[in-house]
N, C-alpha and C positions, 0 to 999 in steps of 0.2 A: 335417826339419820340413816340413809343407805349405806353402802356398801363404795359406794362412788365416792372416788378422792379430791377431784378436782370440777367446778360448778366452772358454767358461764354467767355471767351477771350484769344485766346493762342498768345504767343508773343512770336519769332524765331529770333536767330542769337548771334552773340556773337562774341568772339576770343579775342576780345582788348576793352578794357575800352570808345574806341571809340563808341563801339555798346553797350555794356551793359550799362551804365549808363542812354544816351536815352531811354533806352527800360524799365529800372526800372521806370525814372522817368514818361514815359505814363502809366506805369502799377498805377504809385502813385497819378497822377491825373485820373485817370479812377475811383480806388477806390473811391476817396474825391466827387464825385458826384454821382457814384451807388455803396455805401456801399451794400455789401452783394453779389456782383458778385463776380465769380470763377475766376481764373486769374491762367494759367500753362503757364511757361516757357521753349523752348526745346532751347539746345545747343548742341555742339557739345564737348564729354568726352576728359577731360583732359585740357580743356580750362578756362578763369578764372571765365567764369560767371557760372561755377557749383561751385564756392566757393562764389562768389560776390554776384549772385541772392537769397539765402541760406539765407543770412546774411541780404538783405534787406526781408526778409519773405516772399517768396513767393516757390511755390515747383517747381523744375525743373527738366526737364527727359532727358537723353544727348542721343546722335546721336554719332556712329564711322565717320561719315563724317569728313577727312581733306580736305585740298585742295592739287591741283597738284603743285608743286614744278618747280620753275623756271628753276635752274639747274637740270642735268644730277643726277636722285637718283633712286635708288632702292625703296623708297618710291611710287614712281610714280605709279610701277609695281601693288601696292595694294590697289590702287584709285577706280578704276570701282568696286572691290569687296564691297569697302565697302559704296560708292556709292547707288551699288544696298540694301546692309545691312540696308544703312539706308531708303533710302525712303520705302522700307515694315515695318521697324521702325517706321518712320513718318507717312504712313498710317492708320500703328494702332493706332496711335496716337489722329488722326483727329476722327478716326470711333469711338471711345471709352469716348471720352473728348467730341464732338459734339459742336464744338465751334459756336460761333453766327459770329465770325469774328475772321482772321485774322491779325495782323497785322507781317511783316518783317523787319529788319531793319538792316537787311545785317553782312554778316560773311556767313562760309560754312554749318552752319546748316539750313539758311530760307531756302535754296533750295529747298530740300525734303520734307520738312512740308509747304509751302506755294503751292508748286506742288501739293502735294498731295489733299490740299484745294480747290484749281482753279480745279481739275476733279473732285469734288463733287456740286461744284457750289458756294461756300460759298465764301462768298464776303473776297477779301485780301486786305488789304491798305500797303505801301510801305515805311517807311523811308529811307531816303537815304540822310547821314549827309554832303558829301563831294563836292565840287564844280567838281569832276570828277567820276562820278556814278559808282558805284565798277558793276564787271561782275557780281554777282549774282542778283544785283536788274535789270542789263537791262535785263537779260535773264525773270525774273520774271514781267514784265512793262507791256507786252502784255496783258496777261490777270488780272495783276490787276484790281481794281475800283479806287483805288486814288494813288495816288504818293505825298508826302510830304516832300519838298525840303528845304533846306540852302540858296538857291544863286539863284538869277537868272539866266536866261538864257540856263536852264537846258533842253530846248526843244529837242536840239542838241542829245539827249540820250531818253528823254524819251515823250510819246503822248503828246504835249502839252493842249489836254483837257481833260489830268488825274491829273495835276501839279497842285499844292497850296503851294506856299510860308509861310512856317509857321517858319522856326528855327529848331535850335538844342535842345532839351531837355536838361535843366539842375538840376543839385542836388538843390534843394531850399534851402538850408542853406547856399548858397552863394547871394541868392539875395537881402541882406540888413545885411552887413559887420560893420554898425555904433554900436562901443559900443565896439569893439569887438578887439582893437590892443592891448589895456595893457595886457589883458589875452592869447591873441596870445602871444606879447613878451615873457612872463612869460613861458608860453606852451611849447614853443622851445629853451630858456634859452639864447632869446639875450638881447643883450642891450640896453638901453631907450636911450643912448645919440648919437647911431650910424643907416646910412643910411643901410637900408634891403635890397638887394638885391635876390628874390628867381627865382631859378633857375630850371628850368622842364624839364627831358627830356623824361615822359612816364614813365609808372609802370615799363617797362623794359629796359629803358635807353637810352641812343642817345652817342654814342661814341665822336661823334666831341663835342657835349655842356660839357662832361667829361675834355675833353681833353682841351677845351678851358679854362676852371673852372681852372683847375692843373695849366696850365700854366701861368696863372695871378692873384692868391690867394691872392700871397703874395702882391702882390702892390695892389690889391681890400682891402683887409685890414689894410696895408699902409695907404692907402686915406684915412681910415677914414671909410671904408664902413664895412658891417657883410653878409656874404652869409648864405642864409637858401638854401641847395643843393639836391634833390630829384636825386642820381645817376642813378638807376634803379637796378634790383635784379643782373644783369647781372656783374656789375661792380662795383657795392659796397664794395667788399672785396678790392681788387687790389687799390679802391680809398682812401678807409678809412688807408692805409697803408702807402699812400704818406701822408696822412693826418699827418698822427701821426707821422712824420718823421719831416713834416713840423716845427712842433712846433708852428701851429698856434692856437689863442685862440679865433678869431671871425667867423671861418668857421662851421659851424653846417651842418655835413652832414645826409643825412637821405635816408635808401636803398627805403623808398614807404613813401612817407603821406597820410597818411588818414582823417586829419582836414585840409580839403583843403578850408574851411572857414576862419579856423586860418591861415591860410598860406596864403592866399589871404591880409587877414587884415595886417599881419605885413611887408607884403612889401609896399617897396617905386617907387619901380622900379623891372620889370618880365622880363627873357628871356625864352623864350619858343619851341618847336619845334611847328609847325600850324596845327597838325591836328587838324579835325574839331571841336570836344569837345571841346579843348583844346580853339581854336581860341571863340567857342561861349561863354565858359563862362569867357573868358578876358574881353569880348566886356559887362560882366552885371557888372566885377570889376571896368573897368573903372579907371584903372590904365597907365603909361607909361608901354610900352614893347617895346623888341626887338625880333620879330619872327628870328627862325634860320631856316630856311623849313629843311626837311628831302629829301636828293635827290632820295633816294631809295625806292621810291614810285610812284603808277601808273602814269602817264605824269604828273612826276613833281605837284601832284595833291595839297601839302602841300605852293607851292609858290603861285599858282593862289589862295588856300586861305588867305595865307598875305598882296598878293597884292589886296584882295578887300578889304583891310584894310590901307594899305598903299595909296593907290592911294585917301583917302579922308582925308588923315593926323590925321591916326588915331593909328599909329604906325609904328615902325623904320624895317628895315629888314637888317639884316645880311649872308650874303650867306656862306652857309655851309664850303667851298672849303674856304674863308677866316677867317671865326671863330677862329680857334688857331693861336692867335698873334693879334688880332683883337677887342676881347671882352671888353679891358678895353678901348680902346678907345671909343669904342659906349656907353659905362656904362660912362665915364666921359661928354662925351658928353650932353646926358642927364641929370645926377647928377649938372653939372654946367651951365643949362639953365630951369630954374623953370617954365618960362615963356612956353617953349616949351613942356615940361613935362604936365605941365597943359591943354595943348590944344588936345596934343594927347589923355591923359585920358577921356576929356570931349567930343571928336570927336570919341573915342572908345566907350561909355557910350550910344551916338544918334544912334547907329548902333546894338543896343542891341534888342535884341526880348524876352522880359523877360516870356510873355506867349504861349511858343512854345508849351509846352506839354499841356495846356487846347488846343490851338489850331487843335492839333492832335486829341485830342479828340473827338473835336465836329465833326470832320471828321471821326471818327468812329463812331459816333453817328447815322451820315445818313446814314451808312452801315448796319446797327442792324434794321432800318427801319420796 
Protein backbone atom coordinates (compact mmCIF):
# COMPACT_ATOMS: atom_id res chain seq x y z
CA UNK A 1 0.00 0.00 0.00
CA UNK A 2 1.03 3.79 -0.23
CA UNK A 3 1.79 6.02 1.96
CA UNK A 4 -1.82 7.59 1.65
CA UNK A 5 -4.24 7.20 4.87
CA UNK A 6 -7.44 7.76 3.63
CA UNK A 7 -9.01 6.36 -0.09
CA UNK A 8 -12.18 7.44 -1.98
CA UNK A 9 -14.34 4.65 -2.90
CA UNK A 10 -17.54 4.46 -5.02
CA UNK A 11 -19.50 1.26 -4.95
CA UNK A 12 -22.37 0.52 -7.87
CA UNK A 13 -25.37 -1.64 -8.26
CA UNK A 14 -28.13 -2.71 -6.34
CA UNK A 15 -31.85 -3.75 -7.17
CA UNK A 16 -32.07 -7.02 -4.72
CA UNK A 17 -30.65 -7.60 -1.37
CA UNK A 18 -28.57 -9.84 -3.42
CA UNK A 19 -26.33 -7.09 -4.44
CA UNK A 20 -26.75 -4.71 -1.79
CA UNK A 21 -25.87 -6.46 1.13
CA UNK A 22 -22.23 -7.56 -0.42
CA UNK A 23 -21.74 -4.16 -1.42
CA UNK A 24 -22.51 -2.62 2.30
CA UNK A 25 -20.62 -5.35 3.84
CA UNK A 26 -17.04 -4.41 1.56
CA UNK A 27 -17.95 -0.83 2.20
CA UNK A 28 -17.90 -2.10 6.14
CA UNK A 29 -14.70 -3.92 5.89
CA UNK A 30 -13.11 -1.22 3.87
CA UNK A 31 -13.87 1.25 6.66
CA UNK A 32 -12.63 -1.20 9.65
CA UNK A 33 -9.02 -0.90 8.09
CA UNK A 34 -8.96 2.81 6.47
CA UNK A 35 -11.11 4.58 9.01
CA UNK A 36 -11.43 8.04 7.49
CA UNK A 37 -12.02 7.13 3.77
CA UNK A 38 -14.96 8.51 1.86
CA UNK A 39 -17.30 5.74 0.67
CA UNK A 40 -20.39 6.91 -2.05
CA UNK A 41 -22.79 4.52 -3.16
CA UNK A 42 -24.72 4.98 -6.74
CA UNK A 43 -28.01 2.91 -7.37
CA UNK A 44 -30.37 2.81 -9.45
CA UNK A 45 -34.06 5.25 -8.02
CA UNK A 46 -36.72 3.47 -6.76
CA UNK A 47 -34.79 0.35 -5.94
CA UNK A 48 -34.20 -0.92 -2.35
CA UNK A 49 -30.66 0.05 -1.62
CA UNK A 50 -31.69 3.91 -1.83
CA UNK A 51 -33.57 2.81 1.39
CA UNK A 52 -31.01 -0.08 2.69
CA UNK A 53 -27.62 1.85 1.95
CA UNK A 54 -29.17 4.95 4.04
CA UNK A 55 -29.75 3.02 6.85
CA UNK A 56 -26.33 1.16 6.94
CA UNK A 57 -24.71 5.03 6.89
CA UNK A 58 -23.38 5.69 4.08
CA UNK A 59 -24.83 8.39 1.29
CA UNK A 60 -26.10 7.15 -1.98
CA UNK A 61 -26.87 9.00 -5.27
CA UNK A 62 -29.37 6.91 -7.64
CA UNK A 63 -29.36 6.63 -11.48
CA UNK A 64 -32.94 6.42 -13.64
CA UNK A 65 -31.34 3.22 -15.12
CA UNK A 66 -33.84 0.08 -15.23
CA UNK A 67 -33.37 -2.71 -17.05
CA UNK A 68 -34.92 -3.98 -20.42
CA UNK A 69 -37.79 -6.14 -19.75
CA UNK A 70 -38.22 -9.58 -20.87
CA UNK A 71 -41.65 -9.50 -22.08
CA UNK A 72 -43.36 -7.25 -24.70
CA UNK A 73 -43.67 -3.67 -22.54
CA UNK A 74 -43.95 -0.21 -23.30
CA UNK A 75 -41.30 0.11 -20.70
CA UNK A 76 -38.93 -0.99 -23.01
CA UNK A 77 -39.59 2.05 -25.28
CA UNK A 78 -37.92 4.25 -22.29
CA UNK A 79 -34.78 2.30 -21.81
CA UNK A 80 -32.11 3.88 -24.15
CA UNK A 81 -33.58 7.39 -22.76
CA UNK A 82 -32.74 6.77 -19.66
CA UNK A 83 -29.74 4.73 -20.42
CA UNK A 84 -28.27 7.67 -21.95
CA UNK A 85 -29.71 10.00 -18.62
CA UNK A 86 -27.95 8.09 -16.61
CA UNK A 87 -24.53 7.43 -17.75
CA UNK A 88 -24.06 11.71 -18.10
CA UNK A 89 -25.50 10.98 -14.49
CA UNK A 90 -22.64 8.52 -13.75
CA UNK A 91 -20.15 10.62 -15.40
CA UNK A 92 -20.69 13.49 -13.20
CA UNK A 93 -20.54 11.33 -10.77
CA UNK A 94 -16.93 9.82 -11.29
CA UNK A 95 -15.69 13.55 -12.31
CA UNK A 96 -16.82 15.20 -9.07
CA UNK A 97 -16.35 12.31 -6.36
CA UNK A 98 -12.88 11.42 -8.04
CA UNK A 99 -12.81 8.00 -6.80
CA UNK A 100 -9.33 6.09 -6.17
CA UNK A 101 -11.45 2.87 -7.26
CA UNK A 102 -14.13 1.40 -8.25
CA UNK A 103 -15.75 -1.32 -7.21
CA UNK A 104 -19.24 -3.14 -9.12
CA UNK A 105 -21.30 -5.68 -7.93
CA UNK A 106 -23.86 -6.04 -10.41
CA UNK A 107 -27.59 -4.65 -10.85
CA UNK A 108 -28.43 -1.96 -13.66
CA UNK A 109 -26.94 0.91 -12.04
CA UNK A 110 -22.71 -0.37 -12.14
CA UNK A 111 -23.09 -0.12 -15.78
CA UNK A 112 -22.92 3.44 -16.26
CA UNK A 113 -20.68 4.38 -13.23
CA UNK A 114 -18.28 1.62 -13.85
CA UNK A 115 -18.27 2.64 -17.72
CA UNK A 116 -17.83 5.87 -17.04
CA UNK A 117 -14.71 4.80 -14.68
CA UNK A 118 -12.88 2.46 -17.14
CA UNK A 119 -12.88 5.85 -19.80
CA UNK A 120 -11.15 7.83 -17.22
CA UNK A 121 -8.66 4.97 -16.35
CA UNK A 122 -9.51 4.44 -12.82
CA UNK A 123 -9.02 0.98 -11.86
CA UNK A 124 -12.62 -1.14 -11.42
CA UNK A 125 -12.96 -4.34 -9.49
CA UNK A 126 -15.91 -6.57 -10.05
CA UNK A 127 -18.17 -8.54 -7.69
CA UNK A 128 -20.11 -10.99 -9.14
CA UNK A 129 -22.04 -13.19 -6.49
CA UNK A 130 -23.78 -15.93 -8.59
CA UNK A 131 -22.41 -19.13 -10.11
CA UNK A 132 -24.04 -17.65 -13.68
CA UNK A 133 -22.46 -14.12 -14.24
CA UNK A 134 -25.26 -11.66 -14.54
CA UNK A 135 -24.98 -9.38 -18.11
CA UNK A 136 -23.93 -6.44 -16.59
CA UNK A 137 -20.75 -7.71 -15.10
CA UNK A 138 -19.76 -9.69 -18.33
CA UNK A 139 -20.21 -6.61 -20.50
CA UNK A 140 -18.16 -4.72 -17.67
CA UNK A 141 -14.94 -7.95 -17.33
CA UNK A 142 -13.06 -6.60 -20.31
CA UNK A 143 -11.83 -3.78 -18.99
CA UNK A 144 -11.96 -4.36 -15.49
CA UNK A 145 -8.65 -5.10 -13.06
CA UNK A 146 -10.16 -7.93 -10.83
CA UNK A 147 -13.14 -10.03 -10.95
CA UNK A 148 -14.18 -11.42 -7.49
CA UNK A 149 -16.13 -14.64 -7.65
CA UNK A 150 -18.34 -17.27 -5.58
CA UNK A 151 -17.67 -20.54 -7.52
CA UNK A 152 -15.48 -21.76 -9.51
CA UNK A 153 -15.04 -22.36 -12.68
CA UNK A 154 -16.17 -18.91 -13.75
CA UNK A 155 -13.54 -18.63 -16.47
CA UNK A 156 -16.32 -19.67 -18.97
CA UNK A 157 -17.57 -15.86 -18.55
CA UNK A 158 -14.94 -14.02 -17.44
CA UNK A 159 -10.55 -13.56 -18.17
CA UNK A 160 -9.55 -16.05 -16.21
CA UNK A 161 -6.33 -13.83 -15.12
CA UNK A 162 -8.82 -11.21 -13.64
CA UNK A 163 -10.70 -14.11 -11.44
CA UNK A 164 -9.95 -14.49 -7.49
CA UNK A 165 -12.09 -16.73 -5.57
CA UNK A 166 -12.97 -14.94 -2.62
CA UNK A 167 -16.96 -15.52 -1.54
CA UNK A 168 -19.96 -13.71 -1.03
CA UNK A 169 -20.00 -10.78 1.47
CA UNK A 170 -21.98 -11.31 4.39
CA UNK A 171 -23.79 -9.30 7.25
CA UNK A 172 -21.34 -10.02 10.32
CA UNK A 173 -23.91 -10.42 12.88
CA UNK A 174 -24.42 -13.77 11.54
CA UNK A 175 -20.98 -15.13 11.82
CA UNK A 176 -21.01 -16.46 15.50
CA UNK A 177 -24.96 -17.23 16.39
CA UNK A 178 -23.82 -18.98 19.96
CA UNK A 179 -25.76 -17.41 22.86
CA UNK A 180 -28.26 -16.18 20.83
CA UNK A 181 -31.43 -18.95 20.37
CA UNK A 182 -33.41 -18.09 23.76
CA UNK A 183 -33.48 -14.30 22.81
CA UNK A 184 -34.21 -15.38 19.15
CA UNK A 185 -37.21 -17.62 20.47
CA UNK A 186 -38.34 -14.78 22.69
CA UNK A 187 -37.88 -12.23 19.62
CA UNK A 188 -40.38 -13.93 17.34
CA UNK A 189 -42.61 -15.44 20.14
CA UNK A 190 -41.96 -19.22 19.70
CA UNK A 191 -41.79 -21.89 21.60
CA UNK A 192 -38.85 -23.50 23.64
CA UNK A 193 -40.39 -26.95 23.65
CA UNK A 194 -41.03 -27.08 19.73
CA UNK A 195 -38.80 -27.74 16.31
CA UNK A 196 -38.23 -24.28 14.20
CA UNK A 197 -38.57 -24.35 11.04
CA UNK A 198 -37.80 -20.94 9.11
CA UNK A 199 -38.80 -20.34 5.96
CA UNK A 200 -37.19 -17.57 3.17
CA UNK A 201 -38.43 -16.72 0.19
CA UNK A 202 -36.48 -13.19 -0.53
CA UNK A 203 -37.61 -9.60 0.79
CA UNK A 204 -40.03 -9.99 -1.99
CA UNK A 205 -41.27 -13.34 -1.84
CA UNK A 206 -41.24 -16.72 -3.88
CA UNK A 207 -44.73 -17.82 -4.63
CA UNK A 208 -44.25 -21.69 -4.78
CA UNK A 209 -42.20 -21.62 -1.00
CA UNK A 210 -45.80 -19.53 -0.03
CA UNK A 211 -47.84 -21.81 -1.47
CA UNK A 212 -46.02 -24.77 -0.41
CA UNK A 213 -45.98 -23.24 3.42
CA UNK A 214 -50.26 -22.80 3.00
CA UNK A 215 -50.47 -26.01 2.08
CA UNK A 216 -48.80 -28.05 4.75
CA UNK A 217 -49.09 -25.67 7.98
CA UNK A 218 -51.38 -27.38 9.40
CA UNK A 219 -49.73 -30.94 9.69
CA UNK A 220 -46.11 -28.84 10.12
CA UNK A 221 -47.63 -27.98 13.32
CA UNK A 222 -49.37 -31.07 13.85
CA UNK A 223 -45.83 -32.82 14.13
CA UNK A 224 -44.98 -30.97 16.56
CA UNK A 225 -43.07 -28.42 14.43
CA UNK A 226 -43.45 -23.96 14.74
CA UNK A 227 -42.69 -22.17 11.26
CA UNK A 228 -41.00 -18.72 11.46
CA UNK A 229 -42.36 -17.70 7.67
CA UNK A 230 -40.51 -14.51 5.85
CA UNK A 231 -43.70 -14.38 3.03
CA UNK A 232 -42.28 -11.50 1.17
CA UNK A 233 -44.09 -7.78 0.69
CA UNK A 234 -45.71 -9.32 -2.27
CA UNK A 235 -47.85 -11.83 -0.56
CA UNK A 236 -48.11 -11.06 2.83
CA UNK A 237 -51.42 -9.71 3.08
CA UNK A 238 -53.30 -12.64 1.01
CA UNK A 239 -50.98 -14.93 3.33
CA UNK A 240 -51.56 -13.61 6.58
CA UNK A 241 -55.34 -13.99 5.76
CA UNK A 242 -55.31 -17.76 5.32
CA UNK A 243 -53.32 -17.53 8.24
CA UNK A 244 -55.93 -16.19 10.45
CA UNK A 245 -58.52 -18.29 8.96
CA UNK A 246 -56.34 -21.17 9.86
CA UNK A 247 -56.62 -20.77 13.45
CA UNK A 248 -53.27 -21.85 13.79
CA UNK A 249 -51.10 -20.94 16.96
CA UNK A 250 -47.43 -22.05 15.83
CA UNK A 251 -47.07 -20.24 12.48
CA UNK A 252 -45.38 -16.96 12.93
CA UNK A 253 -45.43 -15.25 9.77
CA UNK A 254 -43.34 -12.27 9.05
CA UNK A 255 -43.82 -9.81 5.48
CA UNK A 256 -39.47 -9.10 5.79
CA UNK A 257 -37.04 -9.92 8.79
CA UNK A 258 -34.59 -7.94 9.64
CA UNK A 259 -32.86 -10.05 12.76
CA UNK A 260 -31.69 -12.32 10.38
CA UNK A 261 -29.13 -13.29 13.17
CA UNK A 262 -32.20 -14.10 15.37
CA UNK A 263 -33.65 -15.90 12.65
CA UNK A 264 -30.84 -17.94 11.87
CA UNK A 265 -30.45 -18.93 15.75
CA UNK A 266 -33.90 -20.18 16.19
CA UNK A 267 -34.00 -22.37 13.46
CA UNK A 268 -33.54 -26.10 13.52
CA UNK A 269 -34.10 -26.80 10.08
CA UNK A 270 -34.08 -23.68 6.66
CA UNK A 271 -35.95 -23.80 3.40
CA UNK A 272 -34.67 -21.50 1.30
CA UNK A 273 -34.89 -20.23 -2.41
CA UNK A 274 -30.49 -20.36 -3.58
CA UNK A 275 -29.82 -17.27 -4.45
CA UNK A 276 -26.36 -16.44 -3.96
CA UNK A 277 -26.51 -14.40 -0.52
CA UNK A 278 -28.85 -16.36 0.46
CA UNK A 279 -26.83 -19.84 -0.31
CA UNK A 280 -23.50 -17.84 1.27
CA UNK A 281 -24.68 -17.04 4.44
CA UNK A 282 -26.44 -20.78 5.08
CA UNK A 283 -23.19 -22.17 4.33
CA UNK A 284 -21.55 -19.72 7.68
CA UNK A 285 -25.00 -21.01 9.69
CA UNK A 286 -24.37 -24.31 9.14
CA UNK A 287 -27.56 -25.57 9.64
CA UNK A 288 -29.70 -28.48 7.71
CA UNK A 289 -31.64 -26.82 4.74
CA UNK A 290 -33.61 -27.47 1.99
CA UNK A 291 -32.79 -25.31 -1.23
CA UNK A 292 -36.11 -24.78 -3.42
CA UNK A 293 -34.03 -22.92 -6.52
CA UNK A 294 -36.07 -20.20 -8.24
CA UNK A 295 -36.64 -21.41 -12.00
CA UNK A 296 -37.26 -17.86 -13.17
CA UNK A 297 -33.81 -17.06 -13.28
CA UNK A 298 -30.88 -16.72 -15.77
CA UNK A 299 -30.03 -20.49 -16.85
CA UNK A 300 -31.51 -21.87 -14.03
CA UNK A 301 -28.59 -19.92 -12.18
CA UNK A 302 -30.19 -20.64 -8.48
CA UNK A 303 -29.88 -24.73 -9.05
CA UNK A 304 -26.34 -24.82 -10.18
CA UNK A 305 -25.92 -22.81 -6.85
CA UNK A 306 -27.72 -25.62 -4.68
CA UNK A 307 -26.12 -28.07 -6.36
CA UNK A 308 -22.66 -27.00 -5.45
CA UNK A 309 -24.00 -27.58 -2.30
CA UNK A 310 -25.84 -30.53 -2.66
CA UNK A 311 -23.30 -32.52 -4.51
CA UNK A 312 -20.95 -32.47 -1.27
CA UNK A 313 -23.90 -33.55 1.13
CA UNK A 314 -24.15 -30.36 2.41
CA UNK A 315 -27.78 -29.85 1.88
CA UNK A 316 -31.31 -31.36 0.52
CA UNK A 317 -32.82 -29.81 -2.69
CA UNK A 318 -36.36 -29.51 -3.59
CA UNK A 319 -37.57 -28.64 -7.09
CA UNK A 320 -39.67 -25.84 -7.38
CA UNK A 321 -42.32 -27.74 -9.83
CA UNK A 322 -42.69 -30.31 -6.69
CA UNK A 323 -42.60 -28.08 -3.68
CA UNK A 324 -46.66 -27.79 -3.04
CA UNK A 325 -47.38 -31.13 -1.80
CA UNK A 326 -43.88 -32.02 -1.13
CA UNK A 327 -42.53 -29.90 1.63
CA UNK A 328 -43.52 -31.72 4.62
CA UNK A 329 -42.15 -34.73 3.38
CA UNK A 330 -38.48 -33.25 2.97
CA UNK A 331 -39.10 -31.34 6.48
CA UNK A 332 -39.85 -34.88 8.13
CA UNK A 333 -37.40 -36.46 6.46
CA UNK A 334 -34.85 -34.34 8.06
CA UNK A 335 -36.57 -33.70 11.42
CA UNK A 336 -36.53 -37.66 11.88
CA UNK A 337 -32.82 -38.27 11.04
CA UNK A 338 -30.55 -36.28 13.42
CA UNK A 339 -27.88 -38.14 12.24
CA UNK A 340 -28.32 -36.70 8.81
CA UNK A 341 -29.19 -33.29 9.92
CA UNK A 342 -25.89 -33.11 11.45
CA UNK A 343 -23.87 -33.87 8.67
CA UNK A 344 -25.39 -31.67 6.35
CA UNK A 345 -24.95 -28.69 8.76
CA UNK A 346 -21.34 -29.61 9.51
CA UNK A 347 -20.60 -30.28 5.40
CA UNK A 348 -22.45 -26.83 5.00
CA UNK A 349 -20.24 -25.04 7.80
CA UNK A 350 -16.66 -26.57 5.67
CA UNK A 351 -17.79 -24.86 2.57
CA UNK A 352 -18.10 -21.51 4.35
CA UNK A 353 -15.78 -18.44 3.34
CA UNK A 354 -16.39 -16.44 6.45
CA UNK A 355 -13.76 -13.80 5.17
CA UNK A 356 -15.05 -12.83 1.89
CA UNK A 357 -15.31 -9.10 2.34
CA UNK A 358 -11.61 -8.68 4.06
CA UNK A 359 -10.84 -10.82 1.01
CA UNK A 360 -12.31 -8.21 -1.36
CA UNK A 361 -10.73 -5.82 0.16
CA UNK A 362 -7.26 -6.68 -0.04
CA UNK A 363 -8.10 -6.78 -3.78
CA UNK A 364 -8.86 -3.36 -3.62
CA UNK A 365 -6.09 -2.53 -1.96
CA UNK A 366 -3.68 -3.45 -4.90
CA UNK A 367 -5.97 -1.26 -7.02
CA UNK A 368 -5.39 1.99 -4.82
CA UNK A 369 -1.66 0.97 -5.47
Amino acid sequence: MTTKSTYRILISGGGTGGHIYPAIAIANSWIEKHPGSEILFVGALGKMEMQKVPEAGYEIKGLPVAGLQRSLSLDNLSFPFKLLKSLRIASGIVKDFRPDAVVGVGGYASGPVLYAAQKRGIPTLLQEQNSYAGLTNKLLAKKAKTICVAYPGMEKFFPADKITVTGNPVRKDILDLSGKREKALAHFGLAQDRKTILVLGGSLGARTLNQAVLKDMEALENAGNQVLWQSGKFYFKDMLSKLEESGLKHIQLREFIREMDLAYAAADLIVSRAGALSVSELSLVGKPVIFIPSPNVAEDHQTKNAMAYVDHQAAMLLKDAEAVGQLKNKVDELMQDADLALVLGKNMKKLAKPNAALAIVEELEKLVK
